[in-house]
C-alpha positions in Angstrom: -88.0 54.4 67.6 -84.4 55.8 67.7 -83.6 58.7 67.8 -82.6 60.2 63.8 -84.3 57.4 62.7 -85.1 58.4 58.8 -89.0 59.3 58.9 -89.5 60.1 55.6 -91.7 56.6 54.9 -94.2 58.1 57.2 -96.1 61.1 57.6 -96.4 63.2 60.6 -99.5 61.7 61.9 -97.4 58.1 61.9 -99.6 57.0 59.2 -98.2 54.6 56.5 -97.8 56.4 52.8 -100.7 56.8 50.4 -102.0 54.5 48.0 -100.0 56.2 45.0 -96.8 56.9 47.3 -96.7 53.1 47.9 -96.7 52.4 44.1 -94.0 54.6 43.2 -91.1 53.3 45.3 -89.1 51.1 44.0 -85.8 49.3 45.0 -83.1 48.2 43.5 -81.3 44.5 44.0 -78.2 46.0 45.8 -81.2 48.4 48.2 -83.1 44.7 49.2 -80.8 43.8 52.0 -80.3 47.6 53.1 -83.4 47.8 53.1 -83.8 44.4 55.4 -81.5 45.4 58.1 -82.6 48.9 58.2 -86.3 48.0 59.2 -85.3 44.6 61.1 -82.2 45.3 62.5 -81.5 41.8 61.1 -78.5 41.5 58.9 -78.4 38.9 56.6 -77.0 35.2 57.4 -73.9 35.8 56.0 -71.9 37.2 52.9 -73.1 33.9 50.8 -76.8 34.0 51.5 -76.5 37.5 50.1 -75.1 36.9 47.0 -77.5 33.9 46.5 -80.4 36.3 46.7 -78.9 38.7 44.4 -78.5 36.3 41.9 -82.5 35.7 41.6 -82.2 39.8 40.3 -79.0 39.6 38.5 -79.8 36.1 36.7 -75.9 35.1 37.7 -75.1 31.1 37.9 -71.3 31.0 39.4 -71.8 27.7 40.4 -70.1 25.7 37.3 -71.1 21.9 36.8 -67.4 20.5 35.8 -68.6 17.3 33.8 -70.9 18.9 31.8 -70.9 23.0 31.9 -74.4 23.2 33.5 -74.7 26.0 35.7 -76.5 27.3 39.4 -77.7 29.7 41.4 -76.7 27.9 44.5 -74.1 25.6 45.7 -77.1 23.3 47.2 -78.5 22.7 43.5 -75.1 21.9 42.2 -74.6 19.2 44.9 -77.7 18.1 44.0 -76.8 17.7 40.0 -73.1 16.3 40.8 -75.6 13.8 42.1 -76.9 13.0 38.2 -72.9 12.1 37.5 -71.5 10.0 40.4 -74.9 8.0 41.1 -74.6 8.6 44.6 -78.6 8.9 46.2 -78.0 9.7 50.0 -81.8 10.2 50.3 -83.7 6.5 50.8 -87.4 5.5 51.8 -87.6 3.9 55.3 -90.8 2.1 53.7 -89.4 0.2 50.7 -85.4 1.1 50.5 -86.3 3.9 46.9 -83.3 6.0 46.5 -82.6 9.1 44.9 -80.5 11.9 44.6 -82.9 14.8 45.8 -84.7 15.4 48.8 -87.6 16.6 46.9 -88.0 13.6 44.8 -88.3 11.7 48.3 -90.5 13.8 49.4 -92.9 13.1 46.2 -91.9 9.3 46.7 -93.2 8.9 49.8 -97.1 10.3 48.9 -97.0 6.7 47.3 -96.9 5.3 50.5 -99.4 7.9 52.5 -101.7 8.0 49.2 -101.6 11.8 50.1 -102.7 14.4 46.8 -102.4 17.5 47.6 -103.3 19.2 43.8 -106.6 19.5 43.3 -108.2 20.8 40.6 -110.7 23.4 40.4 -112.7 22.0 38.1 -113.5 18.7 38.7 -112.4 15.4 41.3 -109.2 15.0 39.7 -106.3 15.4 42.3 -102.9 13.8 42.3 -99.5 14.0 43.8 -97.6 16.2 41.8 -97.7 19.8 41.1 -96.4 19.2 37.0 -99.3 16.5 36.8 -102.0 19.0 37.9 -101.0 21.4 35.4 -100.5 18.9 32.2 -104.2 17.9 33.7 -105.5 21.1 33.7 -104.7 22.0 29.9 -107.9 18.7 29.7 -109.7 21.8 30.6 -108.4 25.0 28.3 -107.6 22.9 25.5 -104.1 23.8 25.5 -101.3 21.9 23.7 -98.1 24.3 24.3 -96.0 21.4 22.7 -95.4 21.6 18.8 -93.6 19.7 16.4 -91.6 21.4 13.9 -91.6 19.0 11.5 -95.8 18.3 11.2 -97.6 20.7 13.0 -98.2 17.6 15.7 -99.5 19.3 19.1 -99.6 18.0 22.4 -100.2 18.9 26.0 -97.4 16.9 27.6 -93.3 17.1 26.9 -92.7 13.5 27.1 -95.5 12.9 24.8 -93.9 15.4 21.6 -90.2 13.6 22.6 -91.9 10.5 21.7 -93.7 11.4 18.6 -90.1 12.8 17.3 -89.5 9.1 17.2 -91.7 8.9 14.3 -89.5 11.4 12.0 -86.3 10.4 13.5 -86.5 6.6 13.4 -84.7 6.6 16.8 -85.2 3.6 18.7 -83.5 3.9 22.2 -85.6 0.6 23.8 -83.5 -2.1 22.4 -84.0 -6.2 23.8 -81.1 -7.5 25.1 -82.4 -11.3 24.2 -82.7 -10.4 20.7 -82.5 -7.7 17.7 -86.1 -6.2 18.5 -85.4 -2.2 19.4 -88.3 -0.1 19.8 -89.0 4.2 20.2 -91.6 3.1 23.4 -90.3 1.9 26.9 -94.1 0.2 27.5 -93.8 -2.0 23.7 -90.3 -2.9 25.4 -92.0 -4.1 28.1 -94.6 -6.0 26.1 -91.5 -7.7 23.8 -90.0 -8.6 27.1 -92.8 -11.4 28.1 -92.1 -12.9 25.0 -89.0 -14.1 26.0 -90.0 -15.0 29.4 -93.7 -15.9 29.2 -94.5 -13.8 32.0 -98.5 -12.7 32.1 -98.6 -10.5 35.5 -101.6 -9.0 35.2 -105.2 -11.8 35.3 -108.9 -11.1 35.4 -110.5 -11.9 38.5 -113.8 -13.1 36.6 -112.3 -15.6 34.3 -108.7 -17.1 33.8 -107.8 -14.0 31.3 -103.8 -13.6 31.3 -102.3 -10.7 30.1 -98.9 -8.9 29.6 -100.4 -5.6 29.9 -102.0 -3.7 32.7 -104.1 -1.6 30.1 -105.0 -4.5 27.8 -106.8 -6.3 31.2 -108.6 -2.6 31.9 -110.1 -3.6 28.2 -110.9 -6.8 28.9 -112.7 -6.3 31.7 -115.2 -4.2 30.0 -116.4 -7.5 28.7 -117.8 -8.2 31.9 -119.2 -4.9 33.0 -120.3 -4.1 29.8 -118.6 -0.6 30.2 -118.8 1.3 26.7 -116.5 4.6 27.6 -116.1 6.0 23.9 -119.6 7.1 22.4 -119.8 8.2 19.3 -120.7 12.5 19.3 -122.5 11.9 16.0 -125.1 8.5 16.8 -125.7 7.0 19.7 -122.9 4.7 18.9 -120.4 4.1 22.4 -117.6 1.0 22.4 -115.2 -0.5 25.0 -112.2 0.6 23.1 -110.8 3.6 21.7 -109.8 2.2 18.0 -113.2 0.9 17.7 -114.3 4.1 17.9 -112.0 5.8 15.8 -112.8 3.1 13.1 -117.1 3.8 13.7 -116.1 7.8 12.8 -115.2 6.8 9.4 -118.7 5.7 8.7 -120.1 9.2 9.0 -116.7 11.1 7.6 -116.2 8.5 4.7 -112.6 9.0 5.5 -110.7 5.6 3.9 -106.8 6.3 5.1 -105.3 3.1 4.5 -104.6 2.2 1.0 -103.1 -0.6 -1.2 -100.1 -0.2 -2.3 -100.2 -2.5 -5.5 -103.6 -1.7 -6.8 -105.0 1.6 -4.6 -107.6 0.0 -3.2 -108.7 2.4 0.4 -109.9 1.2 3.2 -111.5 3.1 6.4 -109.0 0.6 8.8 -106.2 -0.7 8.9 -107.8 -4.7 9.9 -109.5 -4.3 6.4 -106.6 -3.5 4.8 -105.0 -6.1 5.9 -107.7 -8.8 5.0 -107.9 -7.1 1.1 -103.7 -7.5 0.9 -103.7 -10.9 1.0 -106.2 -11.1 -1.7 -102.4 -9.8 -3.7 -100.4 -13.1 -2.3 -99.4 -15.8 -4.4 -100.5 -18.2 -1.4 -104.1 -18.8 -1.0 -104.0 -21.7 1.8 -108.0 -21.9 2.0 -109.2 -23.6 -0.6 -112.8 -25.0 -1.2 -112.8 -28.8 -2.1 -116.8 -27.9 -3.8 -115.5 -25.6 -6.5 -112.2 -24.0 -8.0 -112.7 -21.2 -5.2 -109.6 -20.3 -2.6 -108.8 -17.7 -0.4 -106.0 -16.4 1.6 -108.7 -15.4 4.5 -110.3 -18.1 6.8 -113.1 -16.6 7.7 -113.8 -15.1 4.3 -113.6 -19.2 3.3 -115.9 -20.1 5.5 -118.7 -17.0 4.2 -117.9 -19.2 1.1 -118.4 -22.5 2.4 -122.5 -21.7 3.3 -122.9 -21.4 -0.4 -122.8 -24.8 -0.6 -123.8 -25.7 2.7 -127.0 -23.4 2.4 -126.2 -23.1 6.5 -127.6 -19.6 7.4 -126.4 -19.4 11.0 -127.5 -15.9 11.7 -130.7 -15.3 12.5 -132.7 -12.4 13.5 -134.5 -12.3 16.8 -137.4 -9.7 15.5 -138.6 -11.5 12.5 -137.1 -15.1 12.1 -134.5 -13.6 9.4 -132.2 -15.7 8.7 -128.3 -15.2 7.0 -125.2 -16.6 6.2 -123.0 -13.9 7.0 -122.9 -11.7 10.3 -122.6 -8.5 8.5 -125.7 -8.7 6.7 -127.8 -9.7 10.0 -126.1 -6.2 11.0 -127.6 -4.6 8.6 -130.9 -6.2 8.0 -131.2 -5.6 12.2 -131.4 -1.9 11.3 -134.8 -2.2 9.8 -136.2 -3.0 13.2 -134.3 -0.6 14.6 -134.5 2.4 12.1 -131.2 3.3 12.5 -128.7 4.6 9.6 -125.5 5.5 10.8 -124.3 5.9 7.6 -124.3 10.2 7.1 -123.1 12.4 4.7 -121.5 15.5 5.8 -122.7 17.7 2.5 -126.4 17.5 3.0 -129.1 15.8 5.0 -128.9 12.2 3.8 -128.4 9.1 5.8 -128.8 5.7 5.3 -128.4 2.6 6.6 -126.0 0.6 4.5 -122.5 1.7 3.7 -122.5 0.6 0.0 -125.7 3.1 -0.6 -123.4 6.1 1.0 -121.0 5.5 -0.9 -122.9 5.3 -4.0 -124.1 8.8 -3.0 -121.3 10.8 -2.3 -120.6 10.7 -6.3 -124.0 13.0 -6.9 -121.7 15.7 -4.8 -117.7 14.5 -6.6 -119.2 13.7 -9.8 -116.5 10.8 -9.5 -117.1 7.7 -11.9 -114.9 5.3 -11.0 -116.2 2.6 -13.0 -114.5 2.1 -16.7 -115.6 -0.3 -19.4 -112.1 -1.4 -20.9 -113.9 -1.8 -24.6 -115.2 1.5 -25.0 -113.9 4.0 -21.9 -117.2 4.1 -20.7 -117.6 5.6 -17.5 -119.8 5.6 -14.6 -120.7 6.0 -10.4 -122.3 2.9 -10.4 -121.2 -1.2 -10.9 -124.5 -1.8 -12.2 -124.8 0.4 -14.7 -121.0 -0.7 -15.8 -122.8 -4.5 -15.7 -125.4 -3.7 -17.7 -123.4 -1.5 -20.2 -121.2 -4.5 -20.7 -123.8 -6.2 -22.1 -123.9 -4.0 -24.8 -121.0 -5.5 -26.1 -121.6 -9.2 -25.3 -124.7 -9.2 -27.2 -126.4 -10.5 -23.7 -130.2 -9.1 -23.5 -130.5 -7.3 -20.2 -133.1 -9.3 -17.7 
């Protein structure tokens, strides 16, 4: 070492400083290159590299984006934004001719082509190419949803995901068809629309002649040939192929009827049965029975009708011979073999195995009678005890 070389980071012995000596030294941002050419003999690359580096300390951006005001650190990242305004992308895939403006962005680009993933997590298989897609993966793990929206308390783990739900309150709708009026807040719907216009069906089942326009409508389908049932139920043993189906199950156990009518306020747990009851509103009613003065606006509630008179029972249990006209009973009467009452209420223990007989319950806990004689104002929980009460007023002797 030289001669007048400053010693006073070592001790006599040529040890390095204690453990608490080492904690209290400090240095300032101007010190960090001093520091580098004192104990290197190095001096930094340049004027320029040195104010770069003191800008990580000081927080300064005197590199000024003309166009729009942004600001940088480094002349490097403002090349790379002037980039964003004049289109130019010097950086292209020798594999299939991608552009782009950053080198890092090819870099990412080209694990497409290598199938490389180097983020793993820690906790399970799941790895992927892309540092921001481990860590919107990892919040699967912590629960954490760090985007909110201000308007409804709406939380969510991913950016793109809360920019799209702002949608919903703003009405924007950015994805607009250029064959027709039909604008849209979702890029993928756009995409749907699209094949509308040019029949296109891109994506086919390699069991059967299924066409679709969607890749995740085909991930669906195929379910009904693997028989794959990813959503199960974490109250019954219940499990379905698609997520809605699932969410429309829940409601059996929570009661829960969202959807309601907006001319008579009639609820209903989905929005399919909803739809079915509105139309019992329209003027129109195209099914109409040529055996009686019956008519409906529903085809398959017409043909429920039609066994009436046909006596056709078409359902049959495989147990016991049981035979029915309508699907939805067999469902039910199958649960007599089976034991099974998926039908709970979440205020005591009680569970049954028809949906009618929960709801009939639930009013021994709400005390709600929603059943009103018109004559008298009457009230009760139950349609047949309003039936019989009726009576009272016909004169009609109860059987």
């Amino acid at each position: 070492m030289a001669a007048g070389t400053d010693h006073s980071g070592m001790d006599r012995t040529g040890d390095t400083p204690s453990e608490s000596e080492e904690s209290s030294f400090r240095t300032t941002p101007e010190s960090c290159f001093t520091v580098n050419s004192q104990t290197t003999g190095e001096k930094p690359a340049g004027e320029n590299a040195s104010d770069q580096h003191l800008a990580k300390h000081t927080g300064e951006k005197p590199h000024m984006c003309g166009e729009c005001g942004y600001r940088a650190t480094q002349k490097s990242h403002l090349s790379e934004h002037t980039r964003t305004h004049t289109g130019e992308k010097p950086y292209m895939c020798g594999e299939c001719g991608y552009r782009t403006g950053k080198k890092s962005h090819l870099s990412r680009h080209m694990r497409t082509h290598t199938g490389e993933k180097p983020y793993k997590c820690d906790q399970c298989d799941y790895s992927t190419a892309r540092k921001s897609e481990l860590g919107t993966h990892m919040r699967k793990h912590t629960g954490e949803k760090p985007y909110m929206c201000g308007e409804c308390g709406y939380r969510t783990t991913r950016k793109t995901t809360l920019s799209r739900h702002m949608r919903t309150h703003t009405g924007e709708k950015p994805y607009k068809c250029d064959q027709c009026d039909f604008s849209t807040a979702y890029k993928k719907s756009l995409d749907i629309h699209l094949t509308k216009h040019t029949g296109d069906k891109p994506y086919m089942c390699e069991e059967c002649e299924y066409r679709t326009v969607n890749k995740s409508f085909l991930s669906v389908h195929m379910r009904t040939h693997t028989g794959e049932k990813p959503y199960k139920c974490d109250q019954c043993d219940y499990s379905a192929a698609q997520k809605v189906n699932l969410a429309r199950h829940r409601t059996t156990h929570t009661g829960e009827k969202p959807y309601m009518c907006g001319e008579c306020g009639y609820r209903a747990a989905n929005k399919c049965n909803l739809s079915h009851h509105v139309k019992t509103h329209a003027i129109e009613k195209p099914y109409k029975c040529d055996h009686c003065d019956y008519s409906t606006a529903n085809k398959s509630s017409f043909d429920e009708h039609l066994t009436k008179h046909t006596g056709e029972k078409p359902y049959m249990c495989d147990k016991c011979g049981h035979r029915t006209a309508y699907r939805s009973a067999l469902t039910q009467h199958m649960r007599t073999h089976t034991g099974e009452k998926p039908y709970k209420c979440d205020q005591c223990d009680y569970s049954t195995a028809r949906k009618s007989d929960l709801d009939k319950h639930l009013v021994t806990h709400t005390g709600e009678k929603p059943y009103m004689c018109e004559e008298c104002g009457y009230r009760t929980a139950y349609r047949s005890n309003l039936s019989k009460h009726m009576k009272t007023h016909t004169g009609e002797k109860h059987g």
